[in-house]
C-alpha positions as CSV (number, residue, x, y, z in Angstrom):
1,X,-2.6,6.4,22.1
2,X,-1.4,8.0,25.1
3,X,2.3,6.6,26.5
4,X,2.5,7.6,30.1
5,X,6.7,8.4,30.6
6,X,7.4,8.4,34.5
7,X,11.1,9.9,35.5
8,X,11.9,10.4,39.0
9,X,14.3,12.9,39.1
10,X,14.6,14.4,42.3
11,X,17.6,12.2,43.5
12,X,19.0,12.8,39.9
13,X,18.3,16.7,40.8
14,X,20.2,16.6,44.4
15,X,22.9,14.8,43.3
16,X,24.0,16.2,40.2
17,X,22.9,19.9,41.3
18,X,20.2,20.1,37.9
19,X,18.4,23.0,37.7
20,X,14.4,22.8,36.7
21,X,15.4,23.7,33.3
22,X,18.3,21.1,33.1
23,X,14.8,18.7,34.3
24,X,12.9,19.7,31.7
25,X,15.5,19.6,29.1
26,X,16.4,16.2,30.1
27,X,12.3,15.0,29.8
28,X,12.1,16.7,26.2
29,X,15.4,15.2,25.0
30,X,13.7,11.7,26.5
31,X,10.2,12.5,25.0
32,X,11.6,13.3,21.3
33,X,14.0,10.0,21.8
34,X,10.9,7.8,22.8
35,X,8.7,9.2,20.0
36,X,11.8,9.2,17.4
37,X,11.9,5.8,17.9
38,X,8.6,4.5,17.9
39,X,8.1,6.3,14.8
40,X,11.4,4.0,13.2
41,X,10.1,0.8,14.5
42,X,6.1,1.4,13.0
43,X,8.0,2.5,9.8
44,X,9.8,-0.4,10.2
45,X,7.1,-2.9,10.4
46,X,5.1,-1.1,7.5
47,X,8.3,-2.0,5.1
48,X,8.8,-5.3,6.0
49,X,5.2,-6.3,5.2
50,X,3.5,-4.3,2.6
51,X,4.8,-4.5,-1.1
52,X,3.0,-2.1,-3.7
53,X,1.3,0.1,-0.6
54,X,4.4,0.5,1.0
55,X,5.7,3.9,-0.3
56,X,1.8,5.6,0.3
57,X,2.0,4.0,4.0
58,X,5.1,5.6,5.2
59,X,4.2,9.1,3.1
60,X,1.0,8.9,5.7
61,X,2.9,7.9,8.7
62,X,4.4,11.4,10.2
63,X,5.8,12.4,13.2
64,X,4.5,15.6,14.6
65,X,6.2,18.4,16.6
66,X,3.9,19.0,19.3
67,X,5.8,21.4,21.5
68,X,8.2,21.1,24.9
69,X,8.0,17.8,26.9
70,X,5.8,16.2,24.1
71,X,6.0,13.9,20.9
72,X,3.4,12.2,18.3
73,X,3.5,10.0,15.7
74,X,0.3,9.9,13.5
75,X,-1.3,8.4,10.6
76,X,-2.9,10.5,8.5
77,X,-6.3,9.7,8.0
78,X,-6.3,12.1,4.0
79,X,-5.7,8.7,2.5
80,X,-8.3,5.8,2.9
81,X,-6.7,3.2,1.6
82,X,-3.9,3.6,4.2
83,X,-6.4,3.5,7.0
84,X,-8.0,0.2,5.4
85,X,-4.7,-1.3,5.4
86,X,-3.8,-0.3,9.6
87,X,-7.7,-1.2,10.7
88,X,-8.5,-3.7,8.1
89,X,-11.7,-3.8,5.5
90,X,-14.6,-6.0,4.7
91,X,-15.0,-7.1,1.3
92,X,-16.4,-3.7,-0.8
93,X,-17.7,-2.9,-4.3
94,X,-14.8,-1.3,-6.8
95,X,-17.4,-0.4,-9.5
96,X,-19.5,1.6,-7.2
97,X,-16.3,4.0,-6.6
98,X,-15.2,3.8,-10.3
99,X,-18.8,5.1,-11.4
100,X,-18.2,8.1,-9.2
101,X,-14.8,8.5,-11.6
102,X,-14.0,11.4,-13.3
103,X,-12.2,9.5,-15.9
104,X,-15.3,6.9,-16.4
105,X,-16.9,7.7,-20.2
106,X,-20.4,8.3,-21.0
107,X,-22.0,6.3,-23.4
108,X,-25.5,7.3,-26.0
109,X,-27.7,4.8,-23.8
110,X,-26.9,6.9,-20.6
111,X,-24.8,4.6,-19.2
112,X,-21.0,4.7,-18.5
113,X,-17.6,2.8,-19.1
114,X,-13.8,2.9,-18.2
115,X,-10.8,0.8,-19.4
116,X,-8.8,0.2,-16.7
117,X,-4.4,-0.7,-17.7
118,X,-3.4,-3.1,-15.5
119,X,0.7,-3.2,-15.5
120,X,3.0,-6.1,-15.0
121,X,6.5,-6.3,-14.2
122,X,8.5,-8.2,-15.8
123,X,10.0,-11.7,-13.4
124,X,13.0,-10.0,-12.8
125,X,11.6,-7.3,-11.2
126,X,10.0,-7.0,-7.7
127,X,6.9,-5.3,-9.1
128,X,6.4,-3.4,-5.7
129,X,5.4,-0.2,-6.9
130,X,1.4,0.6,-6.9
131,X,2.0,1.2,-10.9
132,X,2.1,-2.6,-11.1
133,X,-0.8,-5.1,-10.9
134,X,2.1,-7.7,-10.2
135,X,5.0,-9.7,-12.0
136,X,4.5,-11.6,-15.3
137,X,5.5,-15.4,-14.9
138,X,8.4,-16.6,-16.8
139,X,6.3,-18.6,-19.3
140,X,4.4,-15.4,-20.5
141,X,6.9,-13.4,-20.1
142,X,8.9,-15.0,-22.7
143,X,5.7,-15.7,-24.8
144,X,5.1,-11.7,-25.1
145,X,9.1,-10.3,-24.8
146,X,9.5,-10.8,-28.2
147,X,6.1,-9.9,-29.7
148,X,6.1,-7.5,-32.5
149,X,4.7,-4.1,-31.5
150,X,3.5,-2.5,-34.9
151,X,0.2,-0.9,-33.9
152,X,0.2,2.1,-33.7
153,X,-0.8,3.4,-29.4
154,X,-0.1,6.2,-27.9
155,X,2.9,7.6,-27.5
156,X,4.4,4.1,-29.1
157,X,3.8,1.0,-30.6
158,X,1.9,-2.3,-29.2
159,X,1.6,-5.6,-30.1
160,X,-1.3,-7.7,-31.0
161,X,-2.4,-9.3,-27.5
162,X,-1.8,-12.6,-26.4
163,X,-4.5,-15.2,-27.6
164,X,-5.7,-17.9,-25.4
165,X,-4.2,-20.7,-27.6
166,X,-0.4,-19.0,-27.1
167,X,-0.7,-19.1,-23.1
168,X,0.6,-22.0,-21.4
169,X,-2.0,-24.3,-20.3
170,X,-1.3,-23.3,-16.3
171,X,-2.4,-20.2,-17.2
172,X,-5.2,-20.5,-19.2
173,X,-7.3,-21.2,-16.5
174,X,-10.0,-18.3,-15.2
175,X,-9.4,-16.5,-12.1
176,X,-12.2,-17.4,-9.3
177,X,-13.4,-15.2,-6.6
178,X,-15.0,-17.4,-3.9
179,X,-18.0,-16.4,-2.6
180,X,-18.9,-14.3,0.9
181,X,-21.7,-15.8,2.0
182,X,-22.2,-14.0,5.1
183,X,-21.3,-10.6,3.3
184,X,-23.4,-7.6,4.0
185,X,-23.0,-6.8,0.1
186,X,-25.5,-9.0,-1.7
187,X,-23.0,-9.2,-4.9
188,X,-20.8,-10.5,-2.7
189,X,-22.3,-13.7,-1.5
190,X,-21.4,-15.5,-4.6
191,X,-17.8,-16.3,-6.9
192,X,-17.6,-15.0,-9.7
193,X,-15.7,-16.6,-12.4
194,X,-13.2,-14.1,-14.7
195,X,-14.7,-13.8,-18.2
196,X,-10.8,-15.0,-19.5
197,X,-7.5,-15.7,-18.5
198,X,-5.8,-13.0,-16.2
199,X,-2.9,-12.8,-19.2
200,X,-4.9,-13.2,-22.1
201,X,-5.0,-9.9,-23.9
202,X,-1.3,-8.7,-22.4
203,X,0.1,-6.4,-25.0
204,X,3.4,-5.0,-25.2
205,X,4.0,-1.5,-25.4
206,X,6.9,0.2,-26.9
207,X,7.5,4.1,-25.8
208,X,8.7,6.0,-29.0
209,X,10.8,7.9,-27.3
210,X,12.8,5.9,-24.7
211,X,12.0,2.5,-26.2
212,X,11.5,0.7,-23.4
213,X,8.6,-1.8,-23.1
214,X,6.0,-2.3,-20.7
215,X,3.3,-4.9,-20.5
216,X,0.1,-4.4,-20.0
217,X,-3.6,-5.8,-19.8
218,X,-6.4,-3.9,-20.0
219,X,-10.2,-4.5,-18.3
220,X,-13.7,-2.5,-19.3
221,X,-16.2,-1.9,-16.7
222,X,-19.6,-0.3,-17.6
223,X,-22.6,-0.1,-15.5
224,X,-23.4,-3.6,-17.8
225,X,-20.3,-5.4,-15.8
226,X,-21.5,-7.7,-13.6
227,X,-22.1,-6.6,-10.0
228,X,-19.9,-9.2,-8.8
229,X,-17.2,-8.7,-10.8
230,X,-15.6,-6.3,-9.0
231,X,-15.6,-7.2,-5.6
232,X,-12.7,-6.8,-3.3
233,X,-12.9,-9.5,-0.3
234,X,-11.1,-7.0,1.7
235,X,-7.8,-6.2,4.0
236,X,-6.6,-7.6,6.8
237,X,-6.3,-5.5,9.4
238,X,-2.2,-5.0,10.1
239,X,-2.4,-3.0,13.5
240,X,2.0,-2.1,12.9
241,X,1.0,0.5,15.2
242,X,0.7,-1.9,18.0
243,X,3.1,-4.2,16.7
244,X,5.7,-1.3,17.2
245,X,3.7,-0.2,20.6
246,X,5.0,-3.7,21.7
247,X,8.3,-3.6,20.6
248,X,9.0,-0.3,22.0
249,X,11.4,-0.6,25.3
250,X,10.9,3.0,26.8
251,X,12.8,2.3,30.2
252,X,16.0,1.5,27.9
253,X,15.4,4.6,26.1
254,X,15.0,6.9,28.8
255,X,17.9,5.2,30.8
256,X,20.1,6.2,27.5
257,X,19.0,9.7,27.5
258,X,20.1,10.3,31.1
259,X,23.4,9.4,30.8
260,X,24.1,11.0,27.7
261,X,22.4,14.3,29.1
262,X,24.3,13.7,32.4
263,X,27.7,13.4,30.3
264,X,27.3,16.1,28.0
265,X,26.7,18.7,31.3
């Protein structure tokens, strides 16, 4: 998006006896202001509302040196998930992108298979970073803090996982995913209920070397899984770069920048 910046300077030009380059340094100083702050404000609004995307948003949002008199901020469009999250997404099919995984294993049949961790935080923590699928609740948390991790895993030790009889009866229940019906993906057009409890299975893992603990839950998909078990019903579409568009007051800026270049002459 282009942003038009007006500046009549010829009465600023008579009366303060500017030369054309003193002009067009005042425009680029204004231009770099206007785009330095635009760039702040759709940061800005990216922070305040995304959680575990948050960090790869702003690595994508850049502001880009584009010569005398000009000024752009972009998003870079390397990362798709970032794009999803600015335009929005209709619901999609996980599995079909994890069978094009490099990671996914081969099995003697022909088909394929992948165990996917799943991280949780603990309740303390804001579990904002992408490495976590989200926070634990209290009651599991203190149901699996104190479990006894002496299989061997890894790097460290786990415990046993958490059986269905030791979760609190809130949280027993099986995740649902409602159904799509006017989805253009078949699979999508109806729920699917979770084969167990999202916390049943949660292990804790013990790192050798630093002890700490992590907790974690791990899912296989095979080309057997379901095809409507991995469906994602999509993002809404954020649009921070018109939100910040919106809240951009360029006439303040540019008034700013004259004075302060007409003081510092």
């Amino acid at each position: 998006m282009l942003i038009p910046i007006t500046i009549d300077t010829s009465e600023l030009q008579s009366e303060f006896n500017l030369s054309e380059k003193d002009i067009t340094d005042m425009i680029d100083n204004t231009v770099k202001a206007v785009t330095l702050d635009y760039h702040r404000r759709w940061g800005l609004k990216a922070s305040q509302n995304l959680k575990s995307t948050r960090s790869r948003y702003l690595d994508s949002l850049v502001m880009v040196e584009e010569g005398y008199m000009k000024g752009a901020v972009i998003l870079r469009d390397d990362d798709p998930l970032v794009m999803m999250l600015e335009e929005g997404a209709s619901e999609f099919d996980i599995k079909k992108g994890m069978e094009k995984s490099s990671k996914k294993k081969m099995k003697a049949d022909g088909g394929w298979y992948m165990t996917i961790p799943m991280r949780y935080s603990t309740p303390s923590a804001l579990g904002e970073s992408e490495i976590f699928s989200g926070a634990l609740p209290p009651e599991i948390y203190e149901k699996i803090k104190s479990a006894d991790t002496n299989i061997p895993s890894g790097s460290g030790m786990r415990s046993e996982g958490l059986k269905l009889e030791d979760i609190p009866s809130q949280y027993q229940e099986k995740t649902t995913r409602s159904a799509i019906p006017k989805s253009k993906l078949l699979a999508a057009r109806e729920a699917y209920i979770s084969k167990s409890s999202p916390y049943e299975g949660m292990v804790k893992i013990k790192d050798s070397g630093t002890g700490q603990s992590s907790y974690m839950k791990f899912r296989r998909v095979s080309d057997k899984s379901s095809e409507n078990s991995w469906i994602h019903t999509g993002l809404e579409q954020r649009h921070f770069a018109e939100q910040a568009m919106a809240e951009l007051n360029i006439e303040n800026i540019v008034d700013i920048q004259i004075d302060n270049f007409l003081n510092n002459l």
